[in-house]
Every structure is written in structure tokens, then in C-alpha cells.
N, C-alpha and C positions, 0 to 999 in steps of 0.2 A: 773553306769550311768543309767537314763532314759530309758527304753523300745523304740525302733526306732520302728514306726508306718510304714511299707512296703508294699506299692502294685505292685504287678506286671500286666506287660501286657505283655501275651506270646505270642509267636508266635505259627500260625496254626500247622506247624511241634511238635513244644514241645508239645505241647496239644493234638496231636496224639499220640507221642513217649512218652509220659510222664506222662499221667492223673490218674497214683496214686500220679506223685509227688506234683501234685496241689492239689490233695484230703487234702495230708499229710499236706504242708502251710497250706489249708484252717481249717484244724482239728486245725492244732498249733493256728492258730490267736482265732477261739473259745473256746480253752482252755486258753490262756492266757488271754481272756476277761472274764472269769470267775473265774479266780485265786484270793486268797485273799494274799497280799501282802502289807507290812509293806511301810509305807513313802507312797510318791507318783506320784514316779518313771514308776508306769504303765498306759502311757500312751495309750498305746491301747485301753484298756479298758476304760478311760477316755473319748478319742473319740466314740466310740462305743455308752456310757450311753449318752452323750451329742446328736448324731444324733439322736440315738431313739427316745430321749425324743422331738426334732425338729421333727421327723416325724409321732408320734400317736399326736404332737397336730394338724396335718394337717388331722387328723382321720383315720390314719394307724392302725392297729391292733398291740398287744405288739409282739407279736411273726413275722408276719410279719416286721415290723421296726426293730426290733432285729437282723433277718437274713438280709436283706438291708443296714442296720450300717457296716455290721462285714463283706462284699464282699471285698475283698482281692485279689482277681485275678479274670483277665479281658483276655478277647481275642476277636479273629473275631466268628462269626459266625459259626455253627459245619459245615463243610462241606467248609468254606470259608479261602483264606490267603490272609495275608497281611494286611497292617495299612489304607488302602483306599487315599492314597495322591499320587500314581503314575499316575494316570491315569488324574487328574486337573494338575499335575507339566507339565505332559508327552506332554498335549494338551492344555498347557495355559489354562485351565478354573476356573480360580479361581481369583478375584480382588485383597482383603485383606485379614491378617492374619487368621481372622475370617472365612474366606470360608475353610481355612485347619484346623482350628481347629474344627468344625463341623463335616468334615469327618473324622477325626480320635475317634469323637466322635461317628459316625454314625455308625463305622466298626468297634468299639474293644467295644462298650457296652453290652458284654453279660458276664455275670459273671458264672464262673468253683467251683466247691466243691461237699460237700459233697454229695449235695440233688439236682443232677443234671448236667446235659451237657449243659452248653451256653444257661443261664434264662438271656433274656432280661432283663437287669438293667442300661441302660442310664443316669437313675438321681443318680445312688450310684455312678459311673464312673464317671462323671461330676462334683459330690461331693467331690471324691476323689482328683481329678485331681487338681482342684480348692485351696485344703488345701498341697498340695505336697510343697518342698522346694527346694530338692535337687533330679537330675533327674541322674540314673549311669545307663550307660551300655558295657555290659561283650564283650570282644572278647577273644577268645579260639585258634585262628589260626594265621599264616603268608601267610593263602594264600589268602587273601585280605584284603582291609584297606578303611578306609572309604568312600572313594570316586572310588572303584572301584564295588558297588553294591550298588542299590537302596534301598535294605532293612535298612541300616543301617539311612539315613537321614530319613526312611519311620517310624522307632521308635522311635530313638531317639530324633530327631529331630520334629517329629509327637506330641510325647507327650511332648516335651522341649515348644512347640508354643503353643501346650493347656493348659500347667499350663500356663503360662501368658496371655493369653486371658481369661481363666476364674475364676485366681485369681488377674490378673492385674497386677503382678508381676513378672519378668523375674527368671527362679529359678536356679539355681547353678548346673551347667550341666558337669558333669565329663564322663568319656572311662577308660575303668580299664581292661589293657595290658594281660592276662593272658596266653598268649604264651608260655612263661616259665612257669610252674607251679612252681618252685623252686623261681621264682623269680618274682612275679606279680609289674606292674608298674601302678600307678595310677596318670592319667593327667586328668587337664582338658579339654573340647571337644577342646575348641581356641588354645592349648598348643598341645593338638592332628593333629589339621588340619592343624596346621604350620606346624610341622613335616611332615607329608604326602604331602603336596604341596610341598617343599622343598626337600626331599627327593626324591621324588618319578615323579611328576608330573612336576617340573622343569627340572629333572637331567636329562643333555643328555644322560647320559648313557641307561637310560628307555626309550628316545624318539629313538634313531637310533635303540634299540631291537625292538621298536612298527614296525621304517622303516621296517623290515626285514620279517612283516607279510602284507602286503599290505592293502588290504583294511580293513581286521581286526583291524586290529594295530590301522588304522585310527579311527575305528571307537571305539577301545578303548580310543583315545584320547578324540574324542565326548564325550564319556559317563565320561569321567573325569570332563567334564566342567559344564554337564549334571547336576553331585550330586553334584559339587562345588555349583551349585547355587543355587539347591533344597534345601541344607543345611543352606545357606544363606538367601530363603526366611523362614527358619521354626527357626534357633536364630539367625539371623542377626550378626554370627561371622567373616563373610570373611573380610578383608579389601578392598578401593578402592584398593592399592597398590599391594594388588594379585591379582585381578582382573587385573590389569594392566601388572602386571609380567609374568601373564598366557596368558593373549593376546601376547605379545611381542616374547614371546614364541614358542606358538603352530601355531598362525594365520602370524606373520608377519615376523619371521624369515626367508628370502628369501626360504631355504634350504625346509625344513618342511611344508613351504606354496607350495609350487612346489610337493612336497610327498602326501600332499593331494587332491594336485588338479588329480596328474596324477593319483590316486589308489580309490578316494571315495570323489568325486567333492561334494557327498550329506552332507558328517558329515561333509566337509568344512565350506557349506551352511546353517547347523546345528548349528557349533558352532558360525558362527558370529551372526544367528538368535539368539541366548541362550545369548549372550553377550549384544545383545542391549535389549533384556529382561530385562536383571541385569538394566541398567542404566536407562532403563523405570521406 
């Protein structure tokens, strides 16, 4: 089959704990851009010669455009974490799609390899981003799930909102289960968040556990509703109808609504503000 054309966007942690293994990708993508091979199956390389040739006619130098083509992996800033959309989700500041996909373009445009730590490259990122199709990302645990941490809509969801803003096109956005190593699951993200809302976020059995921690609990509910909708404003997969289910739920269940007023009146106050958000 074809050579699949891969970028990644890592996170701060991996890029500490890990920066021979970006070395290593980024060696592999320039070795394979340079490989001679039969048919023409390699499309790495393909891309690579075609950007070049788009960027010395912009009057880039060959060796320059060369290394700009072939950036393969993206992160924050050396010294910096996280995908930049917490803090516009966190404090409402952001209008349209467009204002989140900026900042995830603003926070992960520095490119990791051979010939350096985090070189500013914004236009090869935005480049990238733009030609992407299909968006996957890995979870390795059961001890959290997507909507019980920020980081998870803060990437995947970060980068799922920038290939469609700035290729236009909404791209094919899969979670690929790897909890079991013997037995990896591959859904996609809508096939994923159903699960977890349903499982997890509906099930009494998770809300009288939350009861038993007071105002923690409470406010782990909050932050359920929190990535419910950051998720929503970054691919637009929640339904009205879980939106609906989650209210019905968490806010208006006489029982639940009386738990949160008596333990953490504020994530009460929280999540109805976050709800009229969504319908805003």
C-alpha cells in the first residue's frame, strides 16, 4: 500500500521524556524522503518535493524549503505544555472556530528533529494541518477517559478543529483504546464519547460514587460537562439529545441537584453557566 504521510503533535511531557524518539521519526521521514523506490507508492516524498518546489518559488533557499517540507513533528514551545485552548474554553474567550484554531496553531508551531529543539515553523504546521485527513489519538490507560481531563479535547480535538478550518474540511477523527495491549480497540471519537457519556457520565452508579466525595465529586461532575462541551465546540460531535440527557441528569434530578447545592453551590453555578454556553 501507499506510504501514510504522519505528523505528529506531541505533547510537552513526551518531548521531554522522549526526544531521541522524535530524533528517530524525524531521521525516518528524511530517510524515506530520500529513498528510491519502485511505483509510486511514496508519498512522503512526493509531498516533500511538491512543498519544496511551492516554497523556493516563494524565494526560499533549496536546503531551507527542503528541511520546512520534511517537519514531521510539532510540539509547544521548549519549556512550554499544553495545546493553548484551555485557557479561551476555561474563560469564554474565544467567538468562532477560527479563534481555537489559531491557538493551537500559535502553541504547537515549533518543529522537534534532528537540527534542533522547538525551531519556530508555523507555516510548515499550518501546512501540515491543512493537507491532514484522518486525525487518531492513542490512550494507553483506564484511568481516565476522555472527558475526565482537559488534555485530551485540548489535542485531539485542538488539532480535529484546525484541519477543518484550515483545509475546510472536517477530517476523520478516530481514539484508538490501547488499554489492553493484547487487545487494542479502535473507535471512532463520536463512537468513543457515546460510550463514555453513557457509561460513565450518565451511570448512577458513578454519580452516588461522585455523592460520597462532597464537593470533589461535585466538582468532578463540573469538569465532565466542562470537556463535554470543549469537545463539542472543537468537532461539533455531542448531540442536542446528550446535552439534554446530561442536564436531566446531573442538574435537574431532584436528588443530585440538592448534592450539589448542599456540597459546591459553585460547580452547580458552573455547570448551568457551561450549558447555556452550549446553546449560545
Amino acid at each position: 500500500r501507499p506510504r501514510v504521510d504522519v505528523t505528529l503533535r506531541v505533547s510537552g511531557f513526551f518531548r521531554d521524556a522522549f526526544a531521541n524518539v522524535l530524533k528517530l521519526f524525524d531521521a525516518a521521514v528524511l530517510a524515506i524522503a530520500a529513498i528510491e523506490e519502485p511505483g509510486n507508492g511514496n508519498l512522503i516524498q512526493q509531498h516533500i518535493a511538491t512543498r519544496s518546489q511551492q516554497l523556493m518559488a516563494q524565494g526560499m533557499s533549496e536546503s531551507e524549503a527542503q528541511r520546512q517540507a520534511s517537519y514531521r513533528v510539532f510540539g509547544s514551545k521548549p519549556g512550554a505544555y499544553g495545546a493553548g485552548l484551555q485557557g479561551l474554553i476555561d474563560e469564554r474567550c474565544w467567538e468562532q472556530a477560527s479563534d481555537l484554531a489559531d491557538a493551537y496553531l500559535n502553541w504547537g508551531g515549533y518543529a522537534y528533529g534532528q537540527d534542533g529543539e522547538g525551531k519556530l515553523a508555523q507555516s510548515a504546521f499550518r501546512h501540515q494541518l491543512s493537507q491532514l485527513e484522518v486525525v487518531v489519538h492513542n490512550q494507553d490507560n483506564r484511568e481516565h477517559d476522555l472527558l475526565d481531563s482537559d488534555d485530551y479535547y485540548q489535542f485531539q480535538g485542538g488539532m480535529s478543529n484546525a484541519v477543518s478550518c484550515f483545509s475546510g474540511q472536517a477530517p476523520t477523527v478516530y481514539h484508538s483504546d490501547h488499554a489492553n495491549p493484547e487487545k487494542p480497540v479502535i473507535r471512532t471519537l463520536k463512537e468513543e464519547l457515546n460510550r463514555v457519556i453513557r457509561s460513565r457520565v450518565l451511570n448512577p452508579k458513578w454519580l452516588q460514587g461522585m455523592q460520597q466525595h462532597g464537593y470533589k465529586g461535585a466538582f468532578e461532575m463540573s469538569a465532565s460537562i466542562d470537556y463535554l462541551f470543549a469537545y463539542d465546540a472543537t468537532t461539533g460531535l455531542i448531540a442536542d439529545y446528550q446535552y439534554q440527557q446530561v442536564t436531566d441528569t446531573l442538574l435537574f434530578e431532584p436528588q443530585n441537584r440538592a448534592f450539589l447545592q448542599q456540597n459546591n453551590p459553585h460547580a452547580l453555578s458552573e455547570m448551568a453557566e457551561r450549558l447555556l454556553e452550549a446553546i449560545q
